[in-house]
C-alpha positions in Angstrom: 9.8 58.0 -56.5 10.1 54.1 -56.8 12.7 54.6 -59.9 14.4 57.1 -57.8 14.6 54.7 -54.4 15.6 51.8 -57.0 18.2 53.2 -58.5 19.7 54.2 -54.7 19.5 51.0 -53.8 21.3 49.9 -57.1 24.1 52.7 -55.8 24.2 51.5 -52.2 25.0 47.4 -53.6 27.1 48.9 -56.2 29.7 50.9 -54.0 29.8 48.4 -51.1 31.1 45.7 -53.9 33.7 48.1 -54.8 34.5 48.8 -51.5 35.6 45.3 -50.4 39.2 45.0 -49.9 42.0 42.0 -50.9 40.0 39.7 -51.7 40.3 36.8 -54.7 37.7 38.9 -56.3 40.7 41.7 -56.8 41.6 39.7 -59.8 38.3 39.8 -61.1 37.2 43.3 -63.3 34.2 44.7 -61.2 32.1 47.0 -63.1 31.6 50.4 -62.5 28.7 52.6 -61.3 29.9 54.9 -64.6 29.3 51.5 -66.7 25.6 50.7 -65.6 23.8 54.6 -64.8 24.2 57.1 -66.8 25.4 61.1 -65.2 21.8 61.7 -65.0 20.8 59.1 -62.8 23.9 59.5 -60.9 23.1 63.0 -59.9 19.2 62.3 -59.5 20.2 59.5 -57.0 22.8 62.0 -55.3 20.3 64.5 -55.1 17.3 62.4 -53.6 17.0 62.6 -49.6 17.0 59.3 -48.1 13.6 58.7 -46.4 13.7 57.9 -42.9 11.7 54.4 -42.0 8.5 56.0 -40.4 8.4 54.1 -36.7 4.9 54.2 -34.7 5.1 55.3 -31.8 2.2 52.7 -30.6 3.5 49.7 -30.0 2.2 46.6 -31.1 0.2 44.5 -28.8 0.4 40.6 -30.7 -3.0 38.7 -30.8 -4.0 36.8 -27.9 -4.3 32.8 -28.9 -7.6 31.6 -28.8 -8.5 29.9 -25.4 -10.1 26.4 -25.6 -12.7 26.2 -22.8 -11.0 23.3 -20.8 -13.5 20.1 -20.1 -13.6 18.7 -17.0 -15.1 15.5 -16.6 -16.5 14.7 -13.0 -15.8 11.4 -11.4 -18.8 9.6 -11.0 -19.7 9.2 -7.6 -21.1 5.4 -6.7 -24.2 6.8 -5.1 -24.3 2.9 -3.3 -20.6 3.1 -2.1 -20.7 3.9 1.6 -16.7 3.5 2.7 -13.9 3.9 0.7 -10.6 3.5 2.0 -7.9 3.2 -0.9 -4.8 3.8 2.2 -2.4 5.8 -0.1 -1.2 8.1 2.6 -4.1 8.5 5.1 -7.4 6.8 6.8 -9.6 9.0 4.9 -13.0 8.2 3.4 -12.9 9.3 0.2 -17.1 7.9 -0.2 -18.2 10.3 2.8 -17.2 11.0 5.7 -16.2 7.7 7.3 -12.9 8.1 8.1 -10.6 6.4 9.8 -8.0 6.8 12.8 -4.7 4.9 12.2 -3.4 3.1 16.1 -0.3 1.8 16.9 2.2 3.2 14.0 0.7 1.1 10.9 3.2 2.3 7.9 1.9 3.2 4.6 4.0 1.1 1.7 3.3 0.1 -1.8 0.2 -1.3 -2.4 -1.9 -3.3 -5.2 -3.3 -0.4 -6.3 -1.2 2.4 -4.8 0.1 2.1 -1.9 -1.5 0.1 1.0 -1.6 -0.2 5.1 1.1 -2.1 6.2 0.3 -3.9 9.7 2.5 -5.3 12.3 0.5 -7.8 13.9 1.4 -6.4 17.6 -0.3 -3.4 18.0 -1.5 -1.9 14.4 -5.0 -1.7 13.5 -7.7 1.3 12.5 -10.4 2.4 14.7 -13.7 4.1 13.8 -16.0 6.8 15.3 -19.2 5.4 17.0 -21.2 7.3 14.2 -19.5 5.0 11.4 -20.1 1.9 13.5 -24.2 3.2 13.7 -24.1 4.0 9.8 -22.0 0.7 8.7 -23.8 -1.5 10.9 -27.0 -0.6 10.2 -26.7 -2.3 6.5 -29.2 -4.8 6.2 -27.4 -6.0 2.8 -24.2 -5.2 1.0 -20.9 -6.0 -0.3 -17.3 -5.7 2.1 -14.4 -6.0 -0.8 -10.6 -5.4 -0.5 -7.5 -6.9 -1.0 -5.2 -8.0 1.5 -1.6 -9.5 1.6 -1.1 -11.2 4.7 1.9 -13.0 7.2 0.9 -15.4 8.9 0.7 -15.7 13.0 -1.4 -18.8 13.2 1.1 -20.5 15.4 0.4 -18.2 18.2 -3.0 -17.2 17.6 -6.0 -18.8 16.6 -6.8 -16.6 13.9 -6.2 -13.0 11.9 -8.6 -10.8 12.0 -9.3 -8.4 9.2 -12.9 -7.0 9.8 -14.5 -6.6 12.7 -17.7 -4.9 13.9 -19.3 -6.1 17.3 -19.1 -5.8 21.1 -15.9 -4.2 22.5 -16.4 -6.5 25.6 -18.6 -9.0 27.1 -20.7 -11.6 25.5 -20.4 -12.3 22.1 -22.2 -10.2 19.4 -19.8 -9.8 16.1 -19.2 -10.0 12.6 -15.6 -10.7 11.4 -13.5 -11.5 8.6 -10.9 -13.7 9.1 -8.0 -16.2 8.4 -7.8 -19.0 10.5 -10.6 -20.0 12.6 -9.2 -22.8 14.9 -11.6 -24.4 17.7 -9.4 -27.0 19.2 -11.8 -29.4 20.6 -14.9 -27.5 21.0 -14.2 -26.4 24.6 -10.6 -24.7 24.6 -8.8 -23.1 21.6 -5.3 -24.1 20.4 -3.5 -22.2 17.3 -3.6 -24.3 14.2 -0.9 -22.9 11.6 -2.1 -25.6 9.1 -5.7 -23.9 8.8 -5.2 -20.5 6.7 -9.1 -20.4 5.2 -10.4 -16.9 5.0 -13.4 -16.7 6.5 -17.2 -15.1 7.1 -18.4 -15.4 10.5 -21.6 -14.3 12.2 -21.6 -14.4 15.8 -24.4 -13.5 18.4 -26.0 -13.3 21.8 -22.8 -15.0 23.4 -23.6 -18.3 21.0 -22.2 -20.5 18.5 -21.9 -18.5 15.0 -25.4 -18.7 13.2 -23.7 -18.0 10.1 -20.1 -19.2 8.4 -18.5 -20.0 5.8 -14.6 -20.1 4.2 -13.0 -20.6 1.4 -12.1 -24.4 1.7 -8.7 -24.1 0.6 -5.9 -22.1 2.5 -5.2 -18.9 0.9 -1.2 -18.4 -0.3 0.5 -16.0 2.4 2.9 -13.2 0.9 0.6 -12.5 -2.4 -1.5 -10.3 -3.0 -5.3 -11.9 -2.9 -9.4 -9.8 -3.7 -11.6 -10.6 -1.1 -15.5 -9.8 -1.3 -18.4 -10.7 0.8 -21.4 -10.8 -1.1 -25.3 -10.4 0.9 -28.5 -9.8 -0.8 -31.8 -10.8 -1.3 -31.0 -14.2 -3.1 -28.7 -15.2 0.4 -24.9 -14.8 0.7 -22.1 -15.7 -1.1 -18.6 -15.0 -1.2 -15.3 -13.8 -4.3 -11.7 -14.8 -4.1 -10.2 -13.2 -6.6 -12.8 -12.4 -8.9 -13.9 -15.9 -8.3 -17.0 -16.9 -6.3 -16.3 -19.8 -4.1 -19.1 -21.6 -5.1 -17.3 -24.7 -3.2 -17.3 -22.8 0.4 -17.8 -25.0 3.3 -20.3 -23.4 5.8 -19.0 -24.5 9.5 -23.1 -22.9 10.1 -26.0 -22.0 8.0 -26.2 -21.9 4.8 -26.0 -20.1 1.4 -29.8 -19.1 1.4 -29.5 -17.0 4.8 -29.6 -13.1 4.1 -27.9 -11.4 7.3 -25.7 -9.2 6.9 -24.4 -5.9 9.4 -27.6 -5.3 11.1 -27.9 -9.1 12.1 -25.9 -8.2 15.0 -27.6 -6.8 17.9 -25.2 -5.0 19.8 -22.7 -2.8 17.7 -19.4 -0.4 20.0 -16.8 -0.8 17.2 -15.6 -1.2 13.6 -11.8 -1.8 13.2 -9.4 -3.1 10.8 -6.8 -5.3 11.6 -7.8 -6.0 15.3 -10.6 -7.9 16.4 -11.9 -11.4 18.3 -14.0 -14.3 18.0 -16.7 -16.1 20.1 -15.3 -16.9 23.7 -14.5 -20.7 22.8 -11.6 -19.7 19.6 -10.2 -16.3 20.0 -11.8 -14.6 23.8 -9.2 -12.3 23.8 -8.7 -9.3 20.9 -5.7 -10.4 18.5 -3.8 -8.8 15.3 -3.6 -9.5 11.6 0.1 -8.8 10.1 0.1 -7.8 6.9 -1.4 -5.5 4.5 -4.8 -4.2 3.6 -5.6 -2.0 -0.1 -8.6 -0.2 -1.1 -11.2 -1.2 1.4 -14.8 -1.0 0.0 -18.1 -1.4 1.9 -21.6 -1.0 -0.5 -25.0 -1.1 0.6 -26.2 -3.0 -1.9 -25.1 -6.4 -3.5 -22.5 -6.2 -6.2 -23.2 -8.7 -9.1 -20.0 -11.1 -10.6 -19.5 -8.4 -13.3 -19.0 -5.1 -10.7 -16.7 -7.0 -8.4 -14.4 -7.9 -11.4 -14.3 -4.2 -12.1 -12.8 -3.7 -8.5 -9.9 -5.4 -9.5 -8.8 -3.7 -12.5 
């Protein structure tokens, strides 16, 4: 059978040569099937039925590829990070369930790490349940760390508030972050454009601040700047820009003080971007202009080493 099904094939490439018409190999002598296979073969290929090509009726189902079980790694969670607001597109916590509620139209806009809050200074700010303000102020030590990018208003306000928690009216009790911090002369406050110190400030029982510091030198407006307040059991200190200002003047108290958010007694909000000072520099509730990116609040005190990280 396999000299019989050779020889057709033989046949079959031996009459289509011949077969082709007017080409340049017309010149040429092509040989014959007579010249190559004898009358024998020539009838014995004639003769043999040409076997059809057996097709299953089955068809053929290919291999499946071999499925690598995909790995997913899980973001560590920080079990000491309390509030996490990165701002990309919302006031959401993404630590718990501290989340925020955006006032006054503040625009979301590219950030340092992202995108960021973009406030107006007239009327933007975020506000905070009651039960975040109970949680949040209840820290007896911890670390408040952000960035910020700010325009300056210190020619018609005292100061720019960038974290508050504290009394919503009344005397004063509050904690605020803030640039500028202008007294006047002790009595009556006056905006001072030349003072743009970020600073710590502790305020309470309608007093002078018992605690505050700032960063001695004015801090550059339209750039981009790490901020972190630092309190723990070896006293307070505070970072600008991965930097701890271990020059900081302290207007009250001093570096070996440990209070922190549950130094002040009486606690009705926590906001961003809106706040006030003691009755003598800022009576009235005022706005910061500028921006604000990944807002951080731990419960415990992060070392040099971890606030670096924050910045990467």
């Amino acid at each position: 059978m396999r000299k019989r099904g050779y020889l057709l094939s033989i046949f079959a490439v031996l009459i289509l040569i011949s077969g082709c018409a007017e080409t340049e190999m017309e010149e040429e002598s092509l040989p014959k099937v007579e010249d190559i296979l004898s009358e024998t073969e020539i009838e014995e290929m004639e003769q043999t039925p040409i076997e059809e090509p057996i097709i299953s009726e089955e068809p053929v189902i290919p291999e499946e590829p071999e499925v690598l079980e995909e790995q997913v790694v899980e973001e560590t969670e920080d079990p000491n990070l309390i509030a996490h607001w990165k701002f990309d597109d919302d006031g959401m916590d993404s630590a718990k369930s501290n989340h925020g509620n955006i006032i006054g139209g503040a625009i979301f806009s590219q950030g340092k790490l992202g995108k960021a809050l973009y406030f107006d200074g007239v009327d933007d700010y975020v506000d905070f349940s009651q039960e975040t303000v109970d949680e949040i102020g209840s820290l007896s030590q911890g670390t408040i760390a952000f960035w910020f990018n700010y325009e300056s208003l210190l020619d018609k306000q005292t100061l720019m508030p960038i974290f508050y928690i504290g009394m919503e009216s009344g005397a004063d009790n509050m904690y605020l972050i803030e640039i500028g911090h202008s007294a006047g002369d002790g009595a009556t406050s006056s905006p001072n454009p030349n003072d743009k110190k970020i600073y710590s400030t502790w305020i309470k029982n309608n007093r002078e601040p018992f605690l505050c510091y700032d960063s001695t030198n004015n801090v550059e407006e339209d750039k981009w700047h790490h901020f972190a307040v630092v309190v723990g059991d070896d006293g307070n200190t505070g970072y600008l820009n991965g930097v701890e200002i271990t020059n900081r003047d302290y207007n009250f108290g001093d570096a070996n003080a440990k209070s922190f958010l549950n130094s002040i007694p009486v606690k009705e909000q926590l906001t961003l971007g809106h706040g006030r000072s003691s009755f003598m520099i800022s009576p009235d509730f005022v706005y910061y202009k500028g921006y604000l990116d990944d807002v951080r609040i731990y419960n415990k005190p992060l070392s040099s080493d971890e606030i670096n990280e924050l910045m990467q």
